[in-house]
N, C-alpha and C positions, 0 to 999 in steps of 0.2 A: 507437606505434599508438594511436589514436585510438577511444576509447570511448563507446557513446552515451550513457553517465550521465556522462562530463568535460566534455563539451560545454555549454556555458548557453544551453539551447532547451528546445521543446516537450516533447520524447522524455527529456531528464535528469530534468524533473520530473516524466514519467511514470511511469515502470519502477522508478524507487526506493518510490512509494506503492505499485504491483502489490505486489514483493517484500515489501513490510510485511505489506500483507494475506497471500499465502500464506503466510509464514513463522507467520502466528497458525494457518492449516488446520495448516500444517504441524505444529506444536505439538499442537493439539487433538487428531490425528490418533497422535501418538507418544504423547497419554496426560496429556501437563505441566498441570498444573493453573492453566492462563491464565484470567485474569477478560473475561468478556466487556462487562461494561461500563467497563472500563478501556481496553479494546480499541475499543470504541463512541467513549470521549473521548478518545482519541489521533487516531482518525480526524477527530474532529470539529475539535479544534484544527489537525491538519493543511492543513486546507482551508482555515484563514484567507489564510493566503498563496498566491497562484495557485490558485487554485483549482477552476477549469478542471479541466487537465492532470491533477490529483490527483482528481477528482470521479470523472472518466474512468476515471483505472485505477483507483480503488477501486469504481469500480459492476463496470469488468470484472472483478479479483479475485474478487469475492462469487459473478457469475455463475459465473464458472470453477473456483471452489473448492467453491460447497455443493453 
């Protein structure tokens, strides 16, 4: 079975960046003491590479999370 983060396109290097971002609400949310500018430079380094696709779901993320 064929997964759309196995795949190397658009949608693999989408949904792995969403999943980052929630997974920090997610956190915040259960309490864990995450750095938010650490989280700020993770993202930022993220986007050197394709940066598109990652732009995309880290703006969707943010909207969909705060």
């Amino acid at each position: 079975m064929d997964l759309l983060t196995r795949k190397p396109n658009f949608w693999s290097e989408y949904w792995i960046p969403y999943d980052r971002v929630a997974n920090f609400w997610r956190l915040k949310k259960l309490g864990a003491d995450v750095s938010y500018l650490a989280y700020l430079a993770a993202l930022i380094v993220a986007l050197r590479q394709k940066p598109l696709p990652r732009l995309l779901a880290t703006l969707y993320g943010l909207i969909t999370r705060i």
